[in-house]
mmCIF file of the N, C-alpha and C atoms, coordinates in Angstrom:
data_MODEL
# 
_entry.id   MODEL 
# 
loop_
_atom_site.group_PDB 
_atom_site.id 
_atom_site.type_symbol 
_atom_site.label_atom_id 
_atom_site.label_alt_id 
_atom_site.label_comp_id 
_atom_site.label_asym_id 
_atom_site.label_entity_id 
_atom_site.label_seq_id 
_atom_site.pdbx_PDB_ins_code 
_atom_site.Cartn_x 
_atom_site.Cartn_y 
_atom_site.Cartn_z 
_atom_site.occupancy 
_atom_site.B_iso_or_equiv 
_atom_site.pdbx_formal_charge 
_atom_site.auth_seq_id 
_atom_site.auth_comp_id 
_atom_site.auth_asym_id 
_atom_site.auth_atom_id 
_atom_site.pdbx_PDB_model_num 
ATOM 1   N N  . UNK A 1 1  ? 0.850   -1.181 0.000  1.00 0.00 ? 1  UNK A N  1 
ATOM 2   C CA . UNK A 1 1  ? 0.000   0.000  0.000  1.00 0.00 ? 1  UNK A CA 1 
ATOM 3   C C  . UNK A 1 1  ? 0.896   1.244  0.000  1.00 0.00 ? 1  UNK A C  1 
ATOM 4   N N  . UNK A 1 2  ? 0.550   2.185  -1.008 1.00 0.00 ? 2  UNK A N  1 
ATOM 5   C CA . UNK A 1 2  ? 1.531   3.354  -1.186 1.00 0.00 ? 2  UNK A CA 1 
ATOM 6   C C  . UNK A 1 2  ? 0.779   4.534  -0.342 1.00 0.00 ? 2  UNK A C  1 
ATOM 7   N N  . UNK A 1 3  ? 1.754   5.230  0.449  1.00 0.00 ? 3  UNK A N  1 
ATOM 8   C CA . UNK A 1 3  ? 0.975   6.309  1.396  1.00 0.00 ? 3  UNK A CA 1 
ATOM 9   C C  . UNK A 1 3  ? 1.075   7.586  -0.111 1.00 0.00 ? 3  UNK A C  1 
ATOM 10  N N  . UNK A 1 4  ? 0.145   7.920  -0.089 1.00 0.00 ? 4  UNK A N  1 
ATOM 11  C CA . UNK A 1 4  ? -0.294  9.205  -0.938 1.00 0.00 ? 4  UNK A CA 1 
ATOM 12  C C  . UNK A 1 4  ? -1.499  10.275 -0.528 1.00 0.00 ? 4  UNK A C  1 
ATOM 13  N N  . UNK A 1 5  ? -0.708  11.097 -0.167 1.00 0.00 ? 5  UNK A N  1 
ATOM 14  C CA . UNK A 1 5  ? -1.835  12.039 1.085  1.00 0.00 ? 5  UNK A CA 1 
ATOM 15  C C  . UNK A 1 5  ? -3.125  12.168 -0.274 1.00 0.00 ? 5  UNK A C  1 
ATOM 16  N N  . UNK A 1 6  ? -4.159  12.858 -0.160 1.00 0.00 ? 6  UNK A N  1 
ATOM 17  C CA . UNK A 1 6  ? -5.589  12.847 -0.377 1.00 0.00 ? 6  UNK A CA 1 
ATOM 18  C C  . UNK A 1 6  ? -5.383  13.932 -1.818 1.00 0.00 ? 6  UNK A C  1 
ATOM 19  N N  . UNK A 1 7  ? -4.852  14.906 -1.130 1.00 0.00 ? 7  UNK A N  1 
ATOM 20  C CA . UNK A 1 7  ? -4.259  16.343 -2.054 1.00 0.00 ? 7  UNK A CA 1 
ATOM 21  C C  . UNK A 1 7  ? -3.271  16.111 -2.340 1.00 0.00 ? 7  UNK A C  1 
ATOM 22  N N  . UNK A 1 8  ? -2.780  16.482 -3.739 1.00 0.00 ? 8  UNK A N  1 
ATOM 23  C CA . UNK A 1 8  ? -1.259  16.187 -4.143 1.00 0.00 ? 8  UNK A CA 1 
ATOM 24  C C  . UNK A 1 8  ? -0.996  17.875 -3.516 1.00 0.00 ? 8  UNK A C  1 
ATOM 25  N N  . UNK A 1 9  ? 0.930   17.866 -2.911 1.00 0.00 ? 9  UNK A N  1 
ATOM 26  C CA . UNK A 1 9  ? 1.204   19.225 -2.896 1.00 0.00 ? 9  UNK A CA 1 
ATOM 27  C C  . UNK A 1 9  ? 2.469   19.063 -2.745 1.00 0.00 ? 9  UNK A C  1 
ATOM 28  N N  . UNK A 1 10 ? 3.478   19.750 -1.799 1.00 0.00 ? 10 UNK A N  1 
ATOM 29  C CA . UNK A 1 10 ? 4.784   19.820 -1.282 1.00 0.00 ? 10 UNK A CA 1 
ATOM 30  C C  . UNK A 1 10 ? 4.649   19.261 -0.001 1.00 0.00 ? 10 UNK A C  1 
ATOM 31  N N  . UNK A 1 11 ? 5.624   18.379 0.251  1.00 0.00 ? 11 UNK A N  1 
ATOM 32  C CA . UNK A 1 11 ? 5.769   17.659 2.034  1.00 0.00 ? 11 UNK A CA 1 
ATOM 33  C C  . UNK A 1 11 ? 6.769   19.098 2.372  1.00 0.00 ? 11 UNK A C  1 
ATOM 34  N N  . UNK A 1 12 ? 6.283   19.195 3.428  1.00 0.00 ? 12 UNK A N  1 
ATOM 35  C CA . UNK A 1 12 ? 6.590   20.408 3.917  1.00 0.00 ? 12 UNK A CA 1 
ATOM 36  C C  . UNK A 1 12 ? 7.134   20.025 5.330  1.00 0.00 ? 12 UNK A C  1 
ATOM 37  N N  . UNK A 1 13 ? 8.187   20.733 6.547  1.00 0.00 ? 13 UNK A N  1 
ATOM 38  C CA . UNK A 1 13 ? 9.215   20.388 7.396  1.00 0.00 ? 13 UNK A CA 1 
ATOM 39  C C  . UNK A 1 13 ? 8.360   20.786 8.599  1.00 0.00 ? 13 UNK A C  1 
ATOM 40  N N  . UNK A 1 14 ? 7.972   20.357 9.647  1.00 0.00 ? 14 UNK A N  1 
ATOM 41  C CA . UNK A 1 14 ? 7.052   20.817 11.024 1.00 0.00 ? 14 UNK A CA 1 
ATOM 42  C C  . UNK A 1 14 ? 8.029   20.664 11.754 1.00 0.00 ? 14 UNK A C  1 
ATOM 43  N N  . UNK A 1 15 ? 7.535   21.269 13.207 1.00 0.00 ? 15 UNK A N  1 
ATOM 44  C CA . UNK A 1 15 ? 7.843   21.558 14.583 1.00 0.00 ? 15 UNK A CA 1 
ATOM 45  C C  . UNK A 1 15 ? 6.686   21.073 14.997 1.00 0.00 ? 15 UNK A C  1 
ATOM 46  N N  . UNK A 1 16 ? 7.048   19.551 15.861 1.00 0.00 ? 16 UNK A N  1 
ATOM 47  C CA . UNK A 1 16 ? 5.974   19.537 16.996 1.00 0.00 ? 16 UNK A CA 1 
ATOM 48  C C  . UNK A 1 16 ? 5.658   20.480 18.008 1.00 0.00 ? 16 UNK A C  1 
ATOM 49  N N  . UNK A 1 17 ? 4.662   21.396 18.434 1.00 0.00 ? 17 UNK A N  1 
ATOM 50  C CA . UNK A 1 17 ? 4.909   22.199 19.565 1.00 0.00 ? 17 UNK A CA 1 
ATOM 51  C C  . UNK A 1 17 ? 4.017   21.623 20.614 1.00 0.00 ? 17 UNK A C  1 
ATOM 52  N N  . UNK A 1 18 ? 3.001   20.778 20.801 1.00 0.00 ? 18 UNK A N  1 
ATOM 53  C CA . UNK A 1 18 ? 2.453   19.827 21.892 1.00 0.00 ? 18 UNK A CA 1 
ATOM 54  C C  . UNK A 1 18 ? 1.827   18.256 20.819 1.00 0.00 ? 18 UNK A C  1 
ATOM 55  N N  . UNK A 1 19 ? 1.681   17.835 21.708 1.00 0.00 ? 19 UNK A N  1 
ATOM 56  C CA . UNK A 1 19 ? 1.339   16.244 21.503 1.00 0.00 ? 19 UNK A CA 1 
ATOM 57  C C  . UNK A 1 19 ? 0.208   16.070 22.487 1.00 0.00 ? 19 UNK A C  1 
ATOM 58  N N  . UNK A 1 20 ? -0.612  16.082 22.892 1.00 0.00 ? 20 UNK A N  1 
ATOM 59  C CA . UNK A 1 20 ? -1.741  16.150 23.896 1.00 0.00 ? 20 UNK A CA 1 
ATOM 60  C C  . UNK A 1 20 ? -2.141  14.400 24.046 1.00 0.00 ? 20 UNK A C  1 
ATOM 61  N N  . UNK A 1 21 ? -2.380  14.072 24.990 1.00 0.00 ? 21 UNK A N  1 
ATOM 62  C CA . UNK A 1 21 ? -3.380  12.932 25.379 1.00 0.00 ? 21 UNK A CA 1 
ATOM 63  C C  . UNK A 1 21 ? -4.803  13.285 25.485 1.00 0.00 ? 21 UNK A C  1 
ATOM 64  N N  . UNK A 1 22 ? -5.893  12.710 25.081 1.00 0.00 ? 22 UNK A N  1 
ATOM 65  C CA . UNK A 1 22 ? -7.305  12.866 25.194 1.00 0.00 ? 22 UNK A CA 1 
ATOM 66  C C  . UNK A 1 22 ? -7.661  12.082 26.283 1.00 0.00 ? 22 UNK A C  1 
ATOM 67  N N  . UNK A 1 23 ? -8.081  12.769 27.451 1.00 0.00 ? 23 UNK A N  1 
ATOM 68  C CA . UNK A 1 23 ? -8.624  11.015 28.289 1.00 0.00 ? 23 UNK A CA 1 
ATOM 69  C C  . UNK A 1 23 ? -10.425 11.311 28.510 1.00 0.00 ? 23 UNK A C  1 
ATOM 70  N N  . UNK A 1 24 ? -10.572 9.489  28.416 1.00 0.00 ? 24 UNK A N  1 
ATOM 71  C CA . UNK A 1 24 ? -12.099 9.763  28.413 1.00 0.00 ? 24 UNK A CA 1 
ATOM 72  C C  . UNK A 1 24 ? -12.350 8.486  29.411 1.00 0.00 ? 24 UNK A C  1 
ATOM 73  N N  . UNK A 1 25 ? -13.433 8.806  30.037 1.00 0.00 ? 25 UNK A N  1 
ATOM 74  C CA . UNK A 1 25 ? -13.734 7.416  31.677 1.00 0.00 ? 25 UNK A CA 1 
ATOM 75  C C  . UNK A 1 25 ? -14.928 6.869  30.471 1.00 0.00 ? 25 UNK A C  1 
ATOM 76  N N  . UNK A 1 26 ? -14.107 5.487  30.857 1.00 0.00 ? 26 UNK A N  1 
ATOM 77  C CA . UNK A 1 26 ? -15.540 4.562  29.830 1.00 0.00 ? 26 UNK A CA 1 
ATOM 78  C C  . UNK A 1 26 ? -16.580 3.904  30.844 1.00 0.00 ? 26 UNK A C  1 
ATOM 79  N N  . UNK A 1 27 ? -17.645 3.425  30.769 1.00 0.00 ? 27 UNK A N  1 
ATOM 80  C CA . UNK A 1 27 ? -18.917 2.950  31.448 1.00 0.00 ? 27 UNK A CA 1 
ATOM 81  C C  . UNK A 1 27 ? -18.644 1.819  32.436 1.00 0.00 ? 27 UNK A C  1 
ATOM 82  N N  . UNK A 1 28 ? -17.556 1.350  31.718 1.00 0.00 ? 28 UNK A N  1 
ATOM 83  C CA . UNK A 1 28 ? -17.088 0.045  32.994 1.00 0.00 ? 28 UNK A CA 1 
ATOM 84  C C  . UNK A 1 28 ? -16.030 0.323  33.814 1.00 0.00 ? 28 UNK A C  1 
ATOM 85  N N  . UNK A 1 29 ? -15.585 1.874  34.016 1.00 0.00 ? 29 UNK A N  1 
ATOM 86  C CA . UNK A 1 29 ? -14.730 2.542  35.535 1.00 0.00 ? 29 UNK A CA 1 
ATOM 87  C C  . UNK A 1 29 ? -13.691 2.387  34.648 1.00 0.00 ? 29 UNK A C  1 
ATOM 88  N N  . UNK A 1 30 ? -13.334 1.902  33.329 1.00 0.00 ? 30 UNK A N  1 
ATOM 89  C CA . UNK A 1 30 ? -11.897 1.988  33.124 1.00 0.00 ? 30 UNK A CA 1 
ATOM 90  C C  . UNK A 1 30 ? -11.510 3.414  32.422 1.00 0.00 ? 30 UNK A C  1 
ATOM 91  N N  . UNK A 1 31 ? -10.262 3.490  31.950 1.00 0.00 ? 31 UNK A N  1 
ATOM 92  C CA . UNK A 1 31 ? -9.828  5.022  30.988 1.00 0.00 ? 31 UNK A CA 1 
ATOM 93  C C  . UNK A 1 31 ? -9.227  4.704  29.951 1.00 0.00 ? 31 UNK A C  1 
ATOM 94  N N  . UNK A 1 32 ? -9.591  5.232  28.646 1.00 0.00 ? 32 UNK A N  1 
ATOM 95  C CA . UNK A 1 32 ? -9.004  5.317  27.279 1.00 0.00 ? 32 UNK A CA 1 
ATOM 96  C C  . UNK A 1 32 ? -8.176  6.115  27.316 1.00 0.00 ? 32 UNK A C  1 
ATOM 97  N N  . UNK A 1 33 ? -7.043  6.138  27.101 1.00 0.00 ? 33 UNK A N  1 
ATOM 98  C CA . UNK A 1 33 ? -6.384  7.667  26.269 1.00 0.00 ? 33 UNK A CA 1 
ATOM 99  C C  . UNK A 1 33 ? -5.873  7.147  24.950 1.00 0.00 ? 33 UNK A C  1 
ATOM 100 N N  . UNK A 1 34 ? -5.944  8.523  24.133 1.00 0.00 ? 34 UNK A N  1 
ATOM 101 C CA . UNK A 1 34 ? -6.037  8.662  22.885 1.00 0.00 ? 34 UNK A CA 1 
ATOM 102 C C  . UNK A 1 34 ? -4.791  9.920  22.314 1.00 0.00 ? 34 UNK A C  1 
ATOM 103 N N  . UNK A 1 35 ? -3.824  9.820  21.623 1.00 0.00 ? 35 UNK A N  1 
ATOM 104 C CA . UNK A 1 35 ? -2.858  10.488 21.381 1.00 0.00 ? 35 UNK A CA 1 
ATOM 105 C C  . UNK A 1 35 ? -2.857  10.206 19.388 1.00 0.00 ? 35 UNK A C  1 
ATOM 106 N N  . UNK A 1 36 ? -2.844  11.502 18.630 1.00 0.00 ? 36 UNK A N  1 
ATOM 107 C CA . UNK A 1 36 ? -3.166  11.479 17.692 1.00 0.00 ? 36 UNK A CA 1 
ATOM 108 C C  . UNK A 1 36 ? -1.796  12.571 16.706 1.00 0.00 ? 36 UNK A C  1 
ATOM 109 N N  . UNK A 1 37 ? -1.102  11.671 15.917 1.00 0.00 ? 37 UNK A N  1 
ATOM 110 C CA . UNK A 1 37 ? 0.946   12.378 15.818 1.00 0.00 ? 37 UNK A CA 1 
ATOM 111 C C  . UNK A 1 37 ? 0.485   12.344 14.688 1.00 0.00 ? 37 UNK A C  1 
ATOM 112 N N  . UNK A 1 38 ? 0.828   13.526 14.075 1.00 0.00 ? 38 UNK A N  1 
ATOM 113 C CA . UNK A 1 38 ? 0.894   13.604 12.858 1.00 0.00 ? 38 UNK A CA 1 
ATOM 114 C C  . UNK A 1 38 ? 2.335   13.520 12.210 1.00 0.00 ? 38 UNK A C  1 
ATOM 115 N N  . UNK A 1 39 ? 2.655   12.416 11.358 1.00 0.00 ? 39 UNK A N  1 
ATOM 116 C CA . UNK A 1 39 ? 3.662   12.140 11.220 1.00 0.00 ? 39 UNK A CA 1 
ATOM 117 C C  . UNK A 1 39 ? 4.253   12.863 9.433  1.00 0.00 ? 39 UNK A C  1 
ATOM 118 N N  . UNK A 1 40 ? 3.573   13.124 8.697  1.00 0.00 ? 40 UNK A N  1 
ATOM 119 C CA . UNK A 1 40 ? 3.667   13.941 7.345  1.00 0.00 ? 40 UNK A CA 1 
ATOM 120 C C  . UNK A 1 40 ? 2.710   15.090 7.146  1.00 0.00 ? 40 UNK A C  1 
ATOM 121 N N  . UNK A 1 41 ? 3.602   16.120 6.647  1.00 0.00 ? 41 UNK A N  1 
ATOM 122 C CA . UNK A 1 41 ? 2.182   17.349 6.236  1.00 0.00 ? 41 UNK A CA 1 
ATOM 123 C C  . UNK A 1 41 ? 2.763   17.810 4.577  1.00 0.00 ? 41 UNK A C  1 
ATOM 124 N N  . UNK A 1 42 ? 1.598   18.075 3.869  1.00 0.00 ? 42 UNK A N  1 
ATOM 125 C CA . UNK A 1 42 ? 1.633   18.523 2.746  1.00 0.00 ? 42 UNK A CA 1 
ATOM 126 C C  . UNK A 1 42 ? 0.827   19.469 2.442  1.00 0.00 ? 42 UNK A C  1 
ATOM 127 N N  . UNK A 1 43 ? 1.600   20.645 1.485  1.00 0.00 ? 43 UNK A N  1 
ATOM 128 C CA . UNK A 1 43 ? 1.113   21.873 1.958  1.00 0.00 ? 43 UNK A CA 1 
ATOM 129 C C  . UNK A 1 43 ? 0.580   21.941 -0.200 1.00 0.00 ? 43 UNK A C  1 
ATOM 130 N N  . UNK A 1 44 ? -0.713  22.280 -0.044 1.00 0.00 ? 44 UNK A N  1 
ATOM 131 C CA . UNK A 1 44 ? -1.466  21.941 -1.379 1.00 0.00 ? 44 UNK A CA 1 
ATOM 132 C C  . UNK A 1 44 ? -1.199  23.204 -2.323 1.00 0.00 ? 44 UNK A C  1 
ATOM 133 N N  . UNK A 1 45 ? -1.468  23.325 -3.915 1.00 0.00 ? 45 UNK A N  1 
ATOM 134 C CA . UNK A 1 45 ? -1.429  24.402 -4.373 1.00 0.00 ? 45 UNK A CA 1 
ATOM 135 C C  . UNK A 1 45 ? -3.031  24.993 -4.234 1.00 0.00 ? 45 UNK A C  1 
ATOM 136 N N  . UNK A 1 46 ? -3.854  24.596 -3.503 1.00 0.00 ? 46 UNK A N  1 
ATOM 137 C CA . UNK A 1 46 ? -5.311  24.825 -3.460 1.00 0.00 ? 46 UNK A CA 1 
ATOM 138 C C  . UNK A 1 46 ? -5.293  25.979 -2.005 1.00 0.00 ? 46 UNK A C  1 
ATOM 139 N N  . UNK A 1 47 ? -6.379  26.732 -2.357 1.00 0.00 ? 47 UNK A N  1 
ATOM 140 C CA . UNK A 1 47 ? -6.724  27.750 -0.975 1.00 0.00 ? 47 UNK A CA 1 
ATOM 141 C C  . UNK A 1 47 ? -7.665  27.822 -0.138 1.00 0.00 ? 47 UNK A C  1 
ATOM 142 N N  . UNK A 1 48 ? -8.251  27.941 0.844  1.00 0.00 ? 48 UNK A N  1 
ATOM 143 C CA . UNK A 1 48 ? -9.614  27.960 1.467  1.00 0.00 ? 48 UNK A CA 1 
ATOM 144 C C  . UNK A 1 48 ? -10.347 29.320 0.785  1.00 0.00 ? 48 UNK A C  1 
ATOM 145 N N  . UNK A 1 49 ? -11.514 29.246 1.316  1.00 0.00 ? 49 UNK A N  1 
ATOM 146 C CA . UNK A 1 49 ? -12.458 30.678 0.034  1.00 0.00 ? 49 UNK A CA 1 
ATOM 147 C C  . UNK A 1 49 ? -11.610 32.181 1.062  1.00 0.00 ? 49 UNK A C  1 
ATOM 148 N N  . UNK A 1 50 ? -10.834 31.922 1.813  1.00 0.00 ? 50 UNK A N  1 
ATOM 149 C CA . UNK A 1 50 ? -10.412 32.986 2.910  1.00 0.00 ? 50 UNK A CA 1 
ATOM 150 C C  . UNK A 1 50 ? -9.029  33.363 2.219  1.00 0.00 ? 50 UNK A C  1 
ATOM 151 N N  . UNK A 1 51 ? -8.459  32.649 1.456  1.00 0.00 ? 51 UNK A N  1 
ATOM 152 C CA . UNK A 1 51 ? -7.231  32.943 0.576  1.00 0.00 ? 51 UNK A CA 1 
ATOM 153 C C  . UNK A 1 51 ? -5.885  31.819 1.315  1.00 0.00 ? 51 UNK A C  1 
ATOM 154 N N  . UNK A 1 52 ? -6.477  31.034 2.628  1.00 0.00 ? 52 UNK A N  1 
ATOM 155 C CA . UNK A 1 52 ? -5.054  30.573 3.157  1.00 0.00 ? 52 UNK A CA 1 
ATOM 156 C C  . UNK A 1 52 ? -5.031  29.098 2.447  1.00 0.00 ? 52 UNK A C  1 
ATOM 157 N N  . UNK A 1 53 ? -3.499  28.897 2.590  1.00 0.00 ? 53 UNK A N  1 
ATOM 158 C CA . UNK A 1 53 ? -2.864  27.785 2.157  1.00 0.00 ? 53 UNK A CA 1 
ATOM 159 C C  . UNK A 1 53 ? -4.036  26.029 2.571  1.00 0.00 ? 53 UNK A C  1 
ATOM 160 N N  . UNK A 1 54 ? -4.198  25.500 1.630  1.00 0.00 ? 54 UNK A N  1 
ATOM 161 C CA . UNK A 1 54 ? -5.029  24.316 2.178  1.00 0.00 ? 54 UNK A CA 1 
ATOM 162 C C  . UNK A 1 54 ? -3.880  23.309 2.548  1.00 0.00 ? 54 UNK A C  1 
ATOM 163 N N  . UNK A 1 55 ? -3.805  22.408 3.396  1.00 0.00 ? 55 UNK A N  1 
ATOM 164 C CA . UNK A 1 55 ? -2.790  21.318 3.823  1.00 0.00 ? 55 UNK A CA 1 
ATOM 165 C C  . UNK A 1 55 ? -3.515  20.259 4.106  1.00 0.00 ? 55 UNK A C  1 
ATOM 166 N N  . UNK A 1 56 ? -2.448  19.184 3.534  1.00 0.00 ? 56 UNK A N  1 
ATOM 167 C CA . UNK A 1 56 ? -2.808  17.508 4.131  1.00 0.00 ? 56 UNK A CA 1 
ATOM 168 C C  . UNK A 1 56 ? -2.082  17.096 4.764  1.00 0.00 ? 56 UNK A C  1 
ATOM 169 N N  . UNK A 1 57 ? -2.559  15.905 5.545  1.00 0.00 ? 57 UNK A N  1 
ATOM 170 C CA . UNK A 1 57 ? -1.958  15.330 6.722  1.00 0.00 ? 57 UNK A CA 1 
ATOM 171 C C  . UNK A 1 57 ? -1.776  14.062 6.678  1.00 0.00 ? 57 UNK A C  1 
ATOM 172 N N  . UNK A 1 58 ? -0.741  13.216 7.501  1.00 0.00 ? 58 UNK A N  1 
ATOM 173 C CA . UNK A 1 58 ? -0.940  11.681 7.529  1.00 0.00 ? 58 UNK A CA 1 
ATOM 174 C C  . UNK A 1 58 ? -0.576  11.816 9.155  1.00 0.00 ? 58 UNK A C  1 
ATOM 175 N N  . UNK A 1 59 ? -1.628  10.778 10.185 1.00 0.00 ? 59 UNK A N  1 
ATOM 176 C CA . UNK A 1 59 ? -1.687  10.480 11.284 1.00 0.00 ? 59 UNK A CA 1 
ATOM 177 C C  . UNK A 1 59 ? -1.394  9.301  11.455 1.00 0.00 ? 59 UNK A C  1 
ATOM 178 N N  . UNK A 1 60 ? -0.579  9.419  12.964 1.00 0.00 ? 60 UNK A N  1 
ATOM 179 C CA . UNK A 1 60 ? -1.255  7.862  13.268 1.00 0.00 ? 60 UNK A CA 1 
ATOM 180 C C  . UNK A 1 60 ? -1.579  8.104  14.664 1.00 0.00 ? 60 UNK A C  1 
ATOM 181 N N  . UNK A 1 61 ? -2.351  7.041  15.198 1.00 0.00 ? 61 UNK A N  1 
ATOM 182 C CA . UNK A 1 61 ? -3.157  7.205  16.705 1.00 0.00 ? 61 UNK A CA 1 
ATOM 183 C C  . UNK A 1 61 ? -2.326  5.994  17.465 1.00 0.00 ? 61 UNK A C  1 
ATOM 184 N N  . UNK A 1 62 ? -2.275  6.728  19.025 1.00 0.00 ? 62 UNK A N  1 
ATOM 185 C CA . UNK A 1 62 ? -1.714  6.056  20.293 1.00 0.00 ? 62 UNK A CA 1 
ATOM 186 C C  . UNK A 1 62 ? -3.004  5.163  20.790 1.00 0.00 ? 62 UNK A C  1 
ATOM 187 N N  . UNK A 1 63 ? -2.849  4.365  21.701 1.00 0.00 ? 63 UNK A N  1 
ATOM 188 C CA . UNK A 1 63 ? -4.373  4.289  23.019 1.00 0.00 ? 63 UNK A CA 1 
ATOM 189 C C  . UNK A 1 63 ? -4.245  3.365  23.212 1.00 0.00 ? 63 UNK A C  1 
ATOM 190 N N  . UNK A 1 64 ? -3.692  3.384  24.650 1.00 0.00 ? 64 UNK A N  1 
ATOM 191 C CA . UNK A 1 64 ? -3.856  2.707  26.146 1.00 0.00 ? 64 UNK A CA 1 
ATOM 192 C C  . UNK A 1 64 ? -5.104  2.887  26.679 1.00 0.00 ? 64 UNK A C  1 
ATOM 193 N N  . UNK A 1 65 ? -5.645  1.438  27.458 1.00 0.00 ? 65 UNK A N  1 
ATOM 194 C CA . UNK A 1 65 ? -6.741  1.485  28.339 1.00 0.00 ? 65 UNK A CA 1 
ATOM 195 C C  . UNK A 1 65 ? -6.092  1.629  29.446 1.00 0.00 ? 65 UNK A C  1 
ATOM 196 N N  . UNK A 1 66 ? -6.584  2.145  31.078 1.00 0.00 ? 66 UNK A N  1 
ATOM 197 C CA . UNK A 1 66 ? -6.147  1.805  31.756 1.00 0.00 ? 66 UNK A CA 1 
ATOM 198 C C  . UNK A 1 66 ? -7.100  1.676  32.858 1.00 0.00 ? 66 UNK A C  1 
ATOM 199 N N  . UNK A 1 67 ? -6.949  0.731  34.582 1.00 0.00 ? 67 UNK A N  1 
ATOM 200 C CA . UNK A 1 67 ? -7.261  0.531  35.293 1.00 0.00 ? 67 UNK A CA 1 
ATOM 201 C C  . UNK A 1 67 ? -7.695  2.286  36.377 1.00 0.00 ? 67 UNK A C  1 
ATOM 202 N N  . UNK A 1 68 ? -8.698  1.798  36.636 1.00 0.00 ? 68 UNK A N  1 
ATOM 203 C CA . UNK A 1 68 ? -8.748  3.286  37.709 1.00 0.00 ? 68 UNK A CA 1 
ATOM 204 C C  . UNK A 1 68 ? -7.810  3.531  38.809 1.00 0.00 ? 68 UNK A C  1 
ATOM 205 N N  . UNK A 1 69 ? -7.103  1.876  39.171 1.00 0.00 ? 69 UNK A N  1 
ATOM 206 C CA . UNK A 1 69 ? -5.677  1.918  40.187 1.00 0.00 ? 69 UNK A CA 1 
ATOM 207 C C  . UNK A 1 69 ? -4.581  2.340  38.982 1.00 0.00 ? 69 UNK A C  1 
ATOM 208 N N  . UNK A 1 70 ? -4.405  2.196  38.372 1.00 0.00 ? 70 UNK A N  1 
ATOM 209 C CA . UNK A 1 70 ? -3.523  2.342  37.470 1.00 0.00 ? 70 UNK A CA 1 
ATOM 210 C C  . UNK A 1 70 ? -3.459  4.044  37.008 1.00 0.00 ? 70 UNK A C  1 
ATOM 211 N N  . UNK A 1 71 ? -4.757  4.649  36.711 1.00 0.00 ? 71 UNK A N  1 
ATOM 212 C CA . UNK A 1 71 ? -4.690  5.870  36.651 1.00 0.00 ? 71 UNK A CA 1 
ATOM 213 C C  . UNK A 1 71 ? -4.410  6.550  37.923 1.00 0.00 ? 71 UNK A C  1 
ATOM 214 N N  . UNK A 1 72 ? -4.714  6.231  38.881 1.00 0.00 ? 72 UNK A N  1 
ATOM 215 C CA . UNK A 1 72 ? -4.300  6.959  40.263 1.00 0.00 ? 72 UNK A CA 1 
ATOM 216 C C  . UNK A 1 72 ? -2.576  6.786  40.255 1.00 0.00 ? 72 UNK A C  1 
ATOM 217 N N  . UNK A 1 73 ? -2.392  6.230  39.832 1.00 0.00 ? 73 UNK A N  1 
ATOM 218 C CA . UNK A 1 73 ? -0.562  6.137  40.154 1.00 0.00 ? 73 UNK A CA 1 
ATOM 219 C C  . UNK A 1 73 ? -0.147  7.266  38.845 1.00 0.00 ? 73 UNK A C  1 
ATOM 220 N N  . UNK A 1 74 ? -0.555  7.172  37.863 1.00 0.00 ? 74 UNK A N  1 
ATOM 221 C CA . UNK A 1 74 ? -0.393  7.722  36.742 1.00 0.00 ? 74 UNK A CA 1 
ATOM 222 C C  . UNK A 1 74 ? -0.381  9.024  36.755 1.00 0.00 ? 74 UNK A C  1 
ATOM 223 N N  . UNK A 1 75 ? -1.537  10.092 37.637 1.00 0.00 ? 75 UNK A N  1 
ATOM 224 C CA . UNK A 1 75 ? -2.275  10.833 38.011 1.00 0.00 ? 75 UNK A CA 1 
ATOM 225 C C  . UNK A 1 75 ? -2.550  11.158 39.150 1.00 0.00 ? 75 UNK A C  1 
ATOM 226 N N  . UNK A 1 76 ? -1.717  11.416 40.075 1.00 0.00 ? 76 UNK A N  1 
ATOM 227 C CA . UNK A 1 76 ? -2.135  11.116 41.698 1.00 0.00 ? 76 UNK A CA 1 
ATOM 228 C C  . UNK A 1 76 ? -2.713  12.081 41.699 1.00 0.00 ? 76 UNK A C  1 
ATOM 229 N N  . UNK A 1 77 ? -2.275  13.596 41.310 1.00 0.00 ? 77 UNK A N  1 
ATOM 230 C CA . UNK A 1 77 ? -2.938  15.294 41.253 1.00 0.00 ? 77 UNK A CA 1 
ATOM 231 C C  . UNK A 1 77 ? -4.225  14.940 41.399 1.00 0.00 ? 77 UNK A C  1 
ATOM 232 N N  . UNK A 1 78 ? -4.883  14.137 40.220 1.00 0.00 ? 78 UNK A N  1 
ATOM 233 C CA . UNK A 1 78 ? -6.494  14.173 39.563 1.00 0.00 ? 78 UNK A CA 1 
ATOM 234 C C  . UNK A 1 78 ? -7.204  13.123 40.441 1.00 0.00 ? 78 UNK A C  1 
ATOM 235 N N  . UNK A 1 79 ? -7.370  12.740 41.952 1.00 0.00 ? 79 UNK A N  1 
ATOM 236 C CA . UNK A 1 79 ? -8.201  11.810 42.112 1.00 0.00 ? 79 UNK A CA 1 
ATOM 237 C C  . UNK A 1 79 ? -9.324  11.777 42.191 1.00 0.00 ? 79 UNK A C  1 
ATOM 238 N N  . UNK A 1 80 ? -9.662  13.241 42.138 1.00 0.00 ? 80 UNK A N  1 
ATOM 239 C CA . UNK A 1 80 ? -11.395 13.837 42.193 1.00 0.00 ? 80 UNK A CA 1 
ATOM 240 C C  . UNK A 1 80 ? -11.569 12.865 40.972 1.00 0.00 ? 80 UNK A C  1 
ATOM 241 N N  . UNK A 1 81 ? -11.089 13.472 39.791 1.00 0.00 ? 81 UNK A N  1 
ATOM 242 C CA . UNK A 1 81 ? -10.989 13.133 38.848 1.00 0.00 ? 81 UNK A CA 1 
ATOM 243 C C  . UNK A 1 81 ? -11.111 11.226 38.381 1.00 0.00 ? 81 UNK A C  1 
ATOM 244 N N  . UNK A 1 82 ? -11.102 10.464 39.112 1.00 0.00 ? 82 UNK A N  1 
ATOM 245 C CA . UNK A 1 82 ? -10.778 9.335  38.987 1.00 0.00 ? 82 UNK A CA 1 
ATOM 246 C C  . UNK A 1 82 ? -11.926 8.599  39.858 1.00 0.00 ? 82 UNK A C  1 
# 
């Protein structure tokens, strides 16, 4: 399988400046987190109707489940939270 972003354009050079975790409490007391890296960007010859540069992306996604003991060690700050 050949990776070929959606839009043809220029792969263009980034700076990660955060990487965030998403956390979400699922129905059976446990926790998802979700981490989403964009690992290629391509910058299109196409514009939005606003005049800026349109860009494509290639991701890939993190995600750990974890235990609610497991998040307390992880997280001691957040136990309201937990």
């Amino acid at each position: 399988m050949s990776e070929q972003p959606l839009l043809r354009g220029k792969l263009v050079d980034y700076t990660p400046i955060e990487e965030g975790w998403s956390l979400y409490r699922l129905d059976d007391g446990n926790f998802l987190r979700v981490k989403t890296t964009v690992v290629k960007i391509w910058r299109t010859d196409q514009k939005t109707p606003d005049g800026l540069p349109l860009y494509s992306f290639a991701a890939t996604n993190a995600c750990a489940v974890f235990t609610p003991q497991e998040m307390v060690s992880l997280r001691p700050k957040e136990k309201d939270v937990i």
